[in-house]
Steps between C-alpha positions, in 0.01 A plus 500: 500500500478704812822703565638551857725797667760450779250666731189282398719177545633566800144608637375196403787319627489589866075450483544143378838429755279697751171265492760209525600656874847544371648784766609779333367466115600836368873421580487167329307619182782746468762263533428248293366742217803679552660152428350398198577850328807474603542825633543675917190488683528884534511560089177339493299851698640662205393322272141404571324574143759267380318183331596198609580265194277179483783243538589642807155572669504107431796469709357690727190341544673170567684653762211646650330173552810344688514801722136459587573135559742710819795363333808711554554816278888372490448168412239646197790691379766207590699807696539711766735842604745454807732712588474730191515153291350288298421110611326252303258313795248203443247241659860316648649845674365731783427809355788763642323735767581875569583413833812228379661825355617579913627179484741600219573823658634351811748243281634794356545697806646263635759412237532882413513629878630397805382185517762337263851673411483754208807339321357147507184629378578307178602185710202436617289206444128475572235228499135562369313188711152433319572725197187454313501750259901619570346835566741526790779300371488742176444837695802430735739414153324808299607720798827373626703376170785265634297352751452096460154386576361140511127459514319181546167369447306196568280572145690464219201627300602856721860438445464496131301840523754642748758433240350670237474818720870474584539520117276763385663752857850404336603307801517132370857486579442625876223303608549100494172287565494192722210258508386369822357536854613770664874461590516156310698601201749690666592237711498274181719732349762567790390907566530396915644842645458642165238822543548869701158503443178290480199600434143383436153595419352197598103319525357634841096466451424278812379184251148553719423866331566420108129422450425806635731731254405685219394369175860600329722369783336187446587487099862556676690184579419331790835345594612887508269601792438200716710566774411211712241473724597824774715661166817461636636186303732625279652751784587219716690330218661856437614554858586137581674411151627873385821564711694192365494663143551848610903633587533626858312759606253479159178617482131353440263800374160337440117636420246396818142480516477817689252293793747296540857729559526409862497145456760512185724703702540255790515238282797628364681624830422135666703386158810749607415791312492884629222728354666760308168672369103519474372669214183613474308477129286825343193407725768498817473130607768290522644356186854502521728301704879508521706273688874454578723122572642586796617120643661358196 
């Protein structure tokens, strides 16, 4: 039986991943190879005479032909890295961008800086508004032990995942999980005028453009990108529904569809809110958006 090296897999690899169109091939043979011999994607340069054992070139190959099918890397491996963690992800959660990681920043900064007092840094209560994965939810407990977050989601499928990643960060006890539509549970559960902060990464593809996305975004779940038909359905609901469950003066820091900044903005300052802050994302558009209660 033919033996393969590290170097000869991965050629072959990113040829195969390569005639399937999938954009950048060499990155994902690494990856997943990387993956299977459970070992850093760097090791693997120095190791590239290395043979690969035959059980796990048969993993391999199996992964290979998902990959070429343009489902997600992540959701091959079942995880992805945020923040310098580890979150478990499938077919029922958005896969965490690089992008989302401002959005954490900013929660923190705020919190941390002048946005919120120092000494009730460990007061403060957050909510995560279409959790998904928890990747935010998570990242904010990790970050800021003592802080209370309460995440919700309409999936319970991505609640169920989002709990397991609250448990594997060491956060279960930091992070509870609502079910329901948006705001839903917390008024269920009496958290009116409970949060300094709310914030949300939530579906903004106008519902007009998802045929038009890539082959992985559409293995992502739908009811996690459709933002309506101009994008801006979940926004309104934030602006018009957010300041009865934030304290005075509280916060909304949400992720925008960077075409669509200007509009989010005003929808919030029609709702009573000042803009505290744009932030701009690694490719400078718009992708942050930070916004104050100022008629309570």
């Amino acid at each position: 039986m033919e033996t393969w090296n590290i170097e000869k897999t991965l050629a072959w690899t990113a040829q195969y991943l390569d005639r399937y169109k999938v954009p950048d091939p060499r990155c994902d043979a690494e990856v997943l190879l990387s993956s299977v011999l459970d070992c850093r994607r760097g090791v693997l340069a120095l190791h590239r005479d290395d043979i690969v054992p035959a059980g796990r070139l048969s993993v391999l190959k199996k992964m290979i032909v998902r990959r070429a099918r343009r489902e997600p890397v992540a959701y091959i491996l079942g995880y992805t890295e945020f923040m310098g963690m580890r979150f478990f992800v499938n077919e029922h959660t958005l896969i965490p961008r690089p992008e989302t990681e401002l959005l954490v920043e900013e929660v923190v900064r705020l919190i941390t800086g002048t946005g919120l007092s120092k000494k009730n840094a460990e007061k403060t209560t957050v909510a995560d508004v279409c959790t998904g994965s928890g990747c935010i939810a998570v990242s904010i407990a990790k970050l800021l032990p003592g802080t209370r977050v309460h995440a919700s989601d309409i999936s319970k499928d991505a609640l169920a995942i989002a709990g397991q990643n609250a448990v594997i960060n060491g956060v279960s006890g930091m992070v509870m999980l609502h079910h329901g539509d948006m705001f839903e549970p917390f008024d269920r559960e009496g958290l009116t005028g409970a949060f300094d902060i709310i914030v949300s990464n939530p579906p903004y593809v106008l519902s007009s453009e998802l045929s038009g996305l890539e082959p992985e975004l559409l293995c992502e779940p739908r009811s996690a990108l459709d933002g309506g038909a101009d994008g801006l359905r979940f926004y309104r609901q934030l602006a018009l529904a957010g300041k009865q469950y934030l304290k005075p003066r509280g916060y909304i820091v949400v992720e925008l569809n960077a075409q669509k900044s200007a509009q989010t903005a005003a929808l919030f300052t029609a709702a009573g809110f000042a803009v505290v802050k744009m932030v701009k994302d690694y490719a400078h558009l718009d992708r942050i958006l930070i916004v104050q209660s100022i008629h309570h």
